[in-house]
Each structure stands twice: as C-alpha cells, then as structure tokens.
MARRO-494521 format. One record per atom (N, C-alpha, C): residue number from 1; x, z, y; atom name. Coordinates in pm, whole numbers. Example, Ala and Ser with C-alpha at 12.3 -4.5 7.8 and 13.67 -1.06 7.14 Angstrom:
R   seq        u        w        v   atom
R     1     1319      780     -569      N
R     1     1230      780     -450     CA
R     1     1320      780     -330      C
R     2     1285      708     -225      N
R     2     1367      714     -106     CA
R     2     1290      787        3      C
This chain:
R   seq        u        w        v   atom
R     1     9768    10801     9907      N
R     1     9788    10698     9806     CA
R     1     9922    10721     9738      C
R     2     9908    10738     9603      N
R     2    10044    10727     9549     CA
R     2    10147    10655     9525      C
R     3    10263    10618     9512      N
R     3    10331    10501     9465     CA
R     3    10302    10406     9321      C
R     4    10312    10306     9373      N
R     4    10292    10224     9255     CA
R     4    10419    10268     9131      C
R     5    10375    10243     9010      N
R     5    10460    10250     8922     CA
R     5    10578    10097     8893      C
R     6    10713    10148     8910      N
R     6    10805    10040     8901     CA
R     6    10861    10007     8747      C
R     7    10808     9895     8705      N
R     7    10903     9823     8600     CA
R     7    10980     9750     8582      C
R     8    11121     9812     8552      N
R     8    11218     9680     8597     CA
R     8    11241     9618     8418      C
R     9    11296     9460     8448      N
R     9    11292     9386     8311     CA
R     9    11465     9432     8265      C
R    10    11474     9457     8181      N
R    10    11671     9496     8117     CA
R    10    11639     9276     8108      C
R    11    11773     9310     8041      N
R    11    11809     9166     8025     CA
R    11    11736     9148     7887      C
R    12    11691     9035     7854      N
R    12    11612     8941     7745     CA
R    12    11434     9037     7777      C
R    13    11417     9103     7881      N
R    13    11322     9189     7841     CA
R    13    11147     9171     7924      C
R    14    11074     9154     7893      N
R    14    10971     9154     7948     CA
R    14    10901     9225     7968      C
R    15    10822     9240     8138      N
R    15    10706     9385     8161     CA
R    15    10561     9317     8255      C
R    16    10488     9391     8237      N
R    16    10354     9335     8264     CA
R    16    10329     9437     8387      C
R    17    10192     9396     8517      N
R    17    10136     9467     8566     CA
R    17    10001     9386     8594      C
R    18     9903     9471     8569      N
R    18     9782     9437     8628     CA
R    18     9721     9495     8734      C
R    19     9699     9470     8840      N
R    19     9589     9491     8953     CA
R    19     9673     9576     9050      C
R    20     9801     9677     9025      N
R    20     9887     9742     9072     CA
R    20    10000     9779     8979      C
R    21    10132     9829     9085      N
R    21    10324     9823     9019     CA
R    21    10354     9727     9061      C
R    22    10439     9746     9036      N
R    22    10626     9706     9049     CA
R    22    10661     9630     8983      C
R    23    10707     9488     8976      N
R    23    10792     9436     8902     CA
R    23    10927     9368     8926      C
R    24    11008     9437     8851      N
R    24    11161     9342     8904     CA
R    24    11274     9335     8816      C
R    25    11392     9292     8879      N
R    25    11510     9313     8796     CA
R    25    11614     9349     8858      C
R    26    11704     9395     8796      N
R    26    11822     9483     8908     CA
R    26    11954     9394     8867      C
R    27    12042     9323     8982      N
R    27    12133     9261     8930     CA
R    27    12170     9116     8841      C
R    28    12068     9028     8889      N
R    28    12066     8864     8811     CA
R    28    12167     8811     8888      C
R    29    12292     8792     8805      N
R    29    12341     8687     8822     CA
R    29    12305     8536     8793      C
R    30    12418     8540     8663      N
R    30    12327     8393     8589     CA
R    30    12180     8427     8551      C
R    31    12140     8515     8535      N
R    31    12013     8511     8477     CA
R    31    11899     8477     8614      C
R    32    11770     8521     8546      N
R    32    11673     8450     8630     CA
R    32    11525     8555     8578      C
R    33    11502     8600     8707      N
R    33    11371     8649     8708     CA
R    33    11249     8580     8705      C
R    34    11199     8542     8611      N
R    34    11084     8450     8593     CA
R    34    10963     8519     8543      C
R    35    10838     8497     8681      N
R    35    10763     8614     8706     CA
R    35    10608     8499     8714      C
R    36    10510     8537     8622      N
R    36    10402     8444     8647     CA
R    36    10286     8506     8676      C
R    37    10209     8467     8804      N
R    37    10088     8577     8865     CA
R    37     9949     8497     8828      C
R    38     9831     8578     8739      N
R    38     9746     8514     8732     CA
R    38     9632     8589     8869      C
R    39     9611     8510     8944      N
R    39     9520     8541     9079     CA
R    39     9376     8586     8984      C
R    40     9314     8513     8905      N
R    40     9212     8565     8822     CA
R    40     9190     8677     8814      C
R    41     9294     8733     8710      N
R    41     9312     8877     8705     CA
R    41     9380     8949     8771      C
R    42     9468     8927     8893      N
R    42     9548     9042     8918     CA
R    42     9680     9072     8818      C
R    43     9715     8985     8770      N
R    43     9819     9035     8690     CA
R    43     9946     8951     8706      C
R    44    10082     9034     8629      N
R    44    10151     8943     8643     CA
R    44    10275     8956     8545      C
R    45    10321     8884     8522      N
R    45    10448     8932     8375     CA
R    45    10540     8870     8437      C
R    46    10644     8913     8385      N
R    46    10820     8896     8461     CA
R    46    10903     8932     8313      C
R    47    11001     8798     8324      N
R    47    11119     8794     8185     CA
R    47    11247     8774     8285      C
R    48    11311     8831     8207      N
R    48    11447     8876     8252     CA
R    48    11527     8753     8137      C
R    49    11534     8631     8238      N
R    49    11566     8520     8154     CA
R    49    11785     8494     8127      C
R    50    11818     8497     8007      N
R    50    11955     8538     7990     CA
R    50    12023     8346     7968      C
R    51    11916     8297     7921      N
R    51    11991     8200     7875     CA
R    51    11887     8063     7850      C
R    52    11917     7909     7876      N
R    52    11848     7844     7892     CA
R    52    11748     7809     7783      C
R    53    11819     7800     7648      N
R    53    11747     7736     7552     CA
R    53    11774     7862     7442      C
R    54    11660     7846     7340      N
R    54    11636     7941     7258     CA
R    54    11690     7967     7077      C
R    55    11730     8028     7047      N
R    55    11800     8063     6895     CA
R    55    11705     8093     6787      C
R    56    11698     8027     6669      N
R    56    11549     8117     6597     CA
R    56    11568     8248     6590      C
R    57    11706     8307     6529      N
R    57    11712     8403     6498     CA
R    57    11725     8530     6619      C
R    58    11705     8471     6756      N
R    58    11706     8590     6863     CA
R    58    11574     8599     6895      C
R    59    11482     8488     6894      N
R    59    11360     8473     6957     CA
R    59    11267     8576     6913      C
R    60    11227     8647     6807      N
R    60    11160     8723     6781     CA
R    60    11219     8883     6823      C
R    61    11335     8929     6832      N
R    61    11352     9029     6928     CA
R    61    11334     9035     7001      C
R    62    11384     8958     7088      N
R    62    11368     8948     7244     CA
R    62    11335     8806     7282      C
R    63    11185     8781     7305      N
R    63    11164     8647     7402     CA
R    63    11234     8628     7508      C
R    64    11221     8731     7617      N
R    64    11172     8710     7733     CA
R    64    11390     8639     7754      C
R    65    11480     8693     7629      N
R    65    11591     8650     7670     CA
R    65    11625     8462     7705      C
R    66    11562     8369     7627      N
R    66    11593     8215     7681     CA
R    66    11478     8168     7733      C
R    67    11457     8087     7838      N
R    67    11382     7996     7912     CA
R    67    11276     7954     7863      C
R    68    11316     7914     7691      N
R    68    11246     7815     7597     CA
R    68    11112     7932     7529      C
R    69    11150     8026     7558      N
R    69    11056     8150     7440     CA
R    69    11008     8202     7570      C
R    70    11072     8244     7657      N
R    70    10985     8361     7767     CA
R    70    10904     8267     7834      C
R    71    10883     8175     7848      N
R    71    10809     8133     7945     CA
R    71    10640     8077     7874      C
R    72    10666     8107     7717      N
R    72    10493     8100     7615     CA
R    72    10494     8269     7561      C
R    73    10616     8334     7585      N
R    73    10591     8481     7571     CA
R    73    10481     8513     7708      C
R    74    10508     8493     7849      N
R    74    10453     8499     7962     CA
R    74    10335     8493     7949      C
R    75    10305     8348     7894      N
R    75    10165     8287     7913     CA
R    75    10048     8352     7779      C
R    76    10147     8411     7673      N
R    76    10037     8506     7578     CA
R    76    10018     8632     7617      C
R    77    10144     8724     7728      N
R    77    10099     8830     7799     CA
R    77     9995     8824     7853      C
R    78    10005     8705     7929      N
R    78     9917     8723     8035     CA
R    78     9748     8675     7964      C
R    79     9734     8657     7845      N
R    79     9648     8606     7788     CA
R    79     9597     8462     7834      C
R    80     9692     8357     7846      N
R    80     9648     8218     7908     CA
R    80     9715     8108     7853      C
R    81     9598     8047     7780      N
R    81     9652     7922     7665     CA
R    81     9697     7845     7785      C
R    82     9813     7795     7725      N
R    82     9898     7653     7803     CA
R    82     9783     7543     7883      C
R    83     9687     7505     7795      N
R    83     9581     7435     7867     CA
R    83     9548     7478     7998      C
R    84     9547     7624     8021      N
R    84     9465     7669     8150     CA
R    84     9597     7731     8203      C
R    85     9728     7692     8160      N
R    85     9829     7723     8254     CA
R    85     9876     7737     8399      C
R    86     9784     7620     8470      N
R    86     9795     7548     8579     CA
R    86     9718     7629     8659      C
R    87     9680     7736     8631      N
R    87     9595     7841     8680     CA
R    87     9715     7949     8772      C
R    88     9795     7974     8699      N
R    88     9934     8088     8716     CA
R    88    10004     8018     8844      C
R    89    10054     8105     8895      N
R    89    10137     8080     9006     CA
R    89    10270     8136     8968      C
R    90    10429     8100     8983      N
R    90    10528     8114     8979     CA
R    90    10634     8169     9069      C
R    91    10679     8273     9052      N
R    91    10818     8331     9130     CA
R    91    10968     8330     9046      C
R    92    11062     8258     9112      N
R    92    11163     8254     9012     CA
R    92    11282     8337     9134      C
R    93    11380     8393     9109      N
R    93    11498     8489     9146     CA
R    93    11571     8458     9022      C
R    94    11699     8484     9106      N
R    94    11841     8429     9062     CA
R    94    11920     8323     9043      C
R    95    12014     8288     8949      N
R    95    12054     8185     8817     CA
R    95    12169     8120     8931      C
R    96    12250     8258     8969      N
R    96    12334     8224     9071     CA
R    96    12454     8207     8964      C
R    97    12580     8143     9042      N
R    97    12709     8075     8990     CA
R    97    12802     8185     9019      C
R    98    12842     8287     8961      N
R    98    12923     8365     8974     CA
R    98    13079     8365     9005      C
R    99    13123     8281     8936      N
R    99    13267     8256     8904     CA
R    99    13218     8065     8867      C
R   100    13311     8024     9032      N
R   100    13299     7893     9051     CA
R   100    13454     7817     8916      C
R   101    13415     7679     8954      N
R   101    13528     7569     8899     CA
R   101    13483     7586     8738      C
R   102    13395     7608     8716      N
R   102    13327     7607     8545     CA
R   102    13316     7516     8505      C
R   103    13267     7443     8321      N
R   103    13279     7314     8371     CA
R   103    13090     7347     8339      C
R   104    13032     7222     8349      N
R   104    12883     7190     8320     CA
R   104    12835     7274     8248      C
R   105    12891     7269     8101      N
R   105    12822     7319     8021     CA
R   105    12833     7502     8006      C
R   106    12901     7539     8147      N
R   106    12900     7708     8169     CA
R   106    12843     7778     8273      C
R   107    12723     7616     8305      N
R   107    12656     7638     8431     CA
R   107    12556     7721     8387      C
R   108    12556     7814     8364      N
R   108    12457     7916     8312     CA
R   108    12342     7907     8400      C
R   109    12379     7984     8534      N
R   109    12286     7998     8636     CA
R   109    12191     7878     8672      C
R   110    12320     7742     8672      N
R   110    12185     7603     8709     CA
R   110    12087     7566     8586      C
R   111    12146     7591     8465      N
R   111    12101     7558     8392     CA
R   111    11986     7618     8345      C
R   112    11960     7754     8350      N
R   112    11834     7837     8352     CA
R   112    11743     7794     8439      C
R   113    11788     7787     8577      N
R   113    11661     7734     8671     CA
R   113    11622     7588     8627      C
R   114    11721     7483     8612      N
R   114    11639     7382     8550     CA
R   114    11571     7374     8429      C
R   115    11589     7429     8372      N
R   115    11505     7480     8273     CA
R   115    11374     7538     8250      C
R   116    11374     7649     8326      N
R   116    11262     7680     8363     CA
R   116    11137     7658     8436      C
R   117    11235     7570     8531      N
R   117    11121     7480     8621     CA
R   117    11073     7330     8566      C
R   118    11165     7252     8482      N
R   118    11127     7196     8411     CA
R   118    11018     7232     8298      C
R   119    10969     7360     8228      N
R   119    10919     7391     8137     CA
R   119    10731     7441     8318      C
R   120    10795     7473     8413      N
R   120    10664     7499     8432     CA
R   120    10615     7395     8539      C
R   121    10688     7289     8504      N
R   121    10667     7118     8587     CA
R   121    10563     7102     8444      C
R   122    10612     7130     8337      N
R   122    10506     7048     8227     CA
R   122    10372     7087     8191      C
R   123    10401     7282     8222      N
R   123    10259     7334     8219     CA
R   123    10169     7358     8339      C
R   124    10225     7248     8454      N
R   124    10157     7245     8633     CA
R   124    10136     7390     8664      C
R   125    10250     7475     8683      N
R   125    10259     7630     8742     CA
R   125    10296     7568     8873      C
R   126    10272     7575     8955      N
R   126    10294     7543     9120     CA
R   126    10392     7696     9129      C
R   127    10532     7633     9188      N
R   127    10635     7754     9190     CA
R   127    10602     7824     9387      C
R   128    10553     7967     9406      N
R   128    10533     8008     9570     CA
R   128    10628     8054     9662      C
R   129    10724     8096     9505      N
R   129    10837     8128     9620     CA
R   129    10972     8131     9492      C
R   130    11068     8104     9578      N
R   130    11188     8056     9486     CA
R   130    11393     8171     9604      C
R   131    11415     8206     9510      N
R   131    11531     8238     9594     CA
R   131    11652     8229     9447      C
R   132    11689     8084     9434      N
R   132    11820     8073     9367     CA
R   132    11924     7996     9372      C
R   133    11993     7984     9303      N
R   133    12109     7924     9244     CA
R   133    12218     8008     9402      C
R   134    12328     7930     9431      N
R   134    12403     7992     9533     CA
R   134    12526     8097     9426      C
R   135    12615     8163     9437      N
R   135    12771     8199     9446     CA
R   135    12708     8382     9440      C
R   136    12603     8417     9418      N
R   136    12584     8561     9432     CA
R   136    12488     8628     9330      C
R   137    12495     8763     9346      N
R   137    12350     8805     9293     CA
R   137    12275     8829     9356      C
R   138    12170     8875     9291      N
R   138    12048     8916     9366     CA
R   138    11959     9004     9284      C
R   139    11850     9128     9339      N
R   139    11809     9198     9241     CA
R   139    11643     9166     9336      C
R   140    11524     9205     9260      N
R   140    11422     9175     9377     CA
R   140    11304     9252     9293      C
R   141    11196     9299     9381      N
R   141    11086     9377     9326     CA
R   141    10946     9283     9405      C
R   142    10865     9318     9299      N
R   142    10714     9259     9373     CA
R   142    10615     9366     9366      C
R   143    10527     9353     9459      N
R   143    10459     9417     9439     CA
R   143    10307     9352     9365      C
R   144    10254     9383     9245      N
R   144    10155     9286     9242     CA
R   144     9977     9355     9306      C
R   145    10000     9421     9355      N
R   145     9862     9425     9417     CA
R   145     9903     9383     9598      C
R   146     9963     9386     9622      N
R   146     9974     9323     9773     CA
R   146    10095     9199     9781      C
R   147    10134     9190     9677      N
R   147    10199     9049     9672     CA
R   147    10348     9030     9763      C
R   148    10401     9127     9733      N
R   148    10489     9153     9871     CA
R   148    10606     9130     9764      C
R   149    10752     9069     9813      N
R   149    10798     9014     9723     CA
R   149    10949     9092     9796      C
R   150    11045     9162     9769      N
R   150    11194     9162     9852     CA
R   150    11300     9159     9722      C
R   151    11364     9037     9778      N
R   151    11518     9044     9757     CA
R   151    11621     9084     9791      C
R   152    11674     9144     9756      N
R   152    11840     9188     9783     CA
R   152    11956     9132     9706      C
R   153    11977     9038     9830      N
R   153    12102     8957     9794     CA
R   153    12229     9048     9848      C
R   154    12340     9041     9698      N
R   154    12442     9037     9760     CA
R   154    12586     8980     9783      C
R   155    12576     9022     9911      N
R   155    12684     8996    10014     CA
R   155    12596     8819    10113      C
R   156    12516     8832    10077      N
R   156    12403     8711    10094     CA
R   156    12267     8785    10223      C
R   157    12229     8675    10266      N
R   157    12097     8725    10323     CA
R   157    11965     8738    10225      C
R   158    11958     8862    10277      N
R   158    11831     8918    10180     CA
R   158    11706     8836    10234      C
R   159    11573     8874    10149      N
R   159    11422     8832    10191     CA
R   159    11316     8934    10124      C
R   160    11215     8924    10250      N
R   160    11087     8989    10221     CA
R   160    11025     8923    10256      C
R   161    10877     8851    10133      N
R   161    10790     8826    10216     CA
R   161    10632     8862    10162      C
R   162    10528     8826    10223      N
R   162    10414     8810    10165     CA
R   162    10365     8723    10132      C
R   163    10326     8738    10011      N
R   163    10293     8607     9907     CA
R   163    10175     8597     9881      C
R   164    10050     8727     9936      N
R   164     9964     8736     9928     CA
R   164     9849     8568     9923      C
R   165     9883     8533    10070      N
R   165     9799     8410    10056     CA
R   165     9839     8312     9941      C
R   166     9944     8253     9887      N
R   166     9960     8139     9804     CA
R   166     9956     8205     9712      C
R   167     9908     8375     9665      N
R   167     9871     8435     9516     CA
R   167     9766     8417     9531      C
R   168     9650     8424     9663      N
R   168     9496     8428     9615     CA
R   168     9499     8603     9636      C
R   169     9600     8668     9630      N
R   169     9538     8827     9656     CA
R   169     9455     8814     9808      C
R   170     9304     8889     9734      N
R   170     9203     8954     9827     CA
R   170     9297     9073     9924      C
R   171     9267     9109    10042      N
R   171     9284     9177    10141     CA
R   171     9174     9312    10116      C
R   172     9210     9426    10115      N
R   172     9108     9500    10103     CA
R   172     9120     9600    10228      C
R   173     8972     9605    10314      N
R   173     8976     9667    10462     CA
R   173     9024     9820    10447      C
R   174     9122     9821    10547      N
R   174     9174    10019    10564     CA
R   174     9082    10121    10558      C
C-alpha cells in the first residue's frame, strides 16, 4: 500500500481530500485549522483560518483566510448547501495565545475559535474533536480515510486519536 498523499493548508489557504490523504497545517498559532468531514462522501476540506471576521476586498483571494468566508468556502468544497450542513462533522486545531497580557481586542487566537464555533453552532456541525486555545502552537495532520487525527503540540502535550467512530468511517477487513 502506498502512502497517502499529504496536503498541508499555507495560511488563508484551503485543501480538499476525498476517500484518501492527508490533511493539515504546520505551525497554528493564532490561527486555526478548521477541517469539515462529510461521512456521506468520504471527504473532507480544511482552511487555514488567519483571522476572525472577513474584508471584502481579501475574501475573493483567499477565503479560507477569516472565519466568516472559510467556513461557506468549506461547505461549497465540499458540495453541501448550509441547509444540509448538519450533516458535516467538525475538527478545529489551534487559535492559541502566543504572547500573553494583550488586550481583548488582540485576542486573535480566542477570537477565531469563537468565531468559528459560533458560525458552526448556527449551521448544527456537531464539533468531534477540538485541541485549542492555551499559550502554544500546534501543527496536526488527519488522515481522511481512517480518520486518525495527531497533533503536535509545542512544548505542550501532544494527541493522537481515532475519530473513525464519531466520523461514521466504515472499517474495511485486512
């Protein structure tokens, strides 16, 4: 068996896999890996989220860069009107606090995750696994045909897990 093919997201950037690959990001601080799996198809898209709310004039380069654009960029990758949103399952990484004593409004990192989870509280994405906010980075890969998820935190405790069951990925016999 060969290796799956790895796509990692740059910053503002979005990548797709269906049925097999890699998806991740290398190095989220404030930012936030926001990754949506449709069990239907086997698929799954990941934005390399930079910033909470969205600019007209950036949004058409790069969605996947604010909260407000990548997360209906996601849902047209993945070909799934907002109506049948509630279908997708959710992985979010990062939107850590780098450099503490900031005031509110340089909460980059909190402010992306509330954001984002607020935007997929409205379109009922049930979030399966979550590793953020906290004083660090973190970089993390999935696998989307076996659902296998690892983070590497650093200077932090890392995680691996299988996500298989709360994706709905089928098991296929050796």
């Amino acid at each position: 068996m060969g290796k799956a093919e790895v796509k990692l997201a740059g910053m503002g950037e979005i990548v797709f896999a269906r049925g097999a690959g890699v998806l991740g990001c290398i190095g989220l601080g404030s930012c936030v890996g926001a990754l949506l799996f449709d069990p239907r198809t086997q698929s799954a898209a990941l934005a390399h989220v930079m910033l909470p709310e969205a600019h007209e004039s950036d949004v058409r380069q790069l969605p996947g860069k604010y909260a407000t654009s990548a997360l209906p960029a996601l849902l047209q990758m993945l070909d799934t009107p907002p109506a049948f949103a509630s279908r997708l399952k959710a992985i979010l990484v990062g939107g850590g606090e780098l450099f503490q004593n900031r005031s509110q409004t340089l909460r980059i990192g909190e402010r992306n995750v509330e954001t984002i989870q607020r935007l997929l509280r409205e379109l009922r994405i049930g979030v399966v696994f979550e590793h953020t906010r906290g004083n660090f980075g973190r970089s993390f890969e999935f696998d989307v045909a076996s659902g296998l998820i690892r983070v590497r935190a650093m200077g932090n405790t890392s995680a691996e897990k299988d996500l298989s069951a709360a994706l709905g990925i089928l098991r296929r016999a050796a």
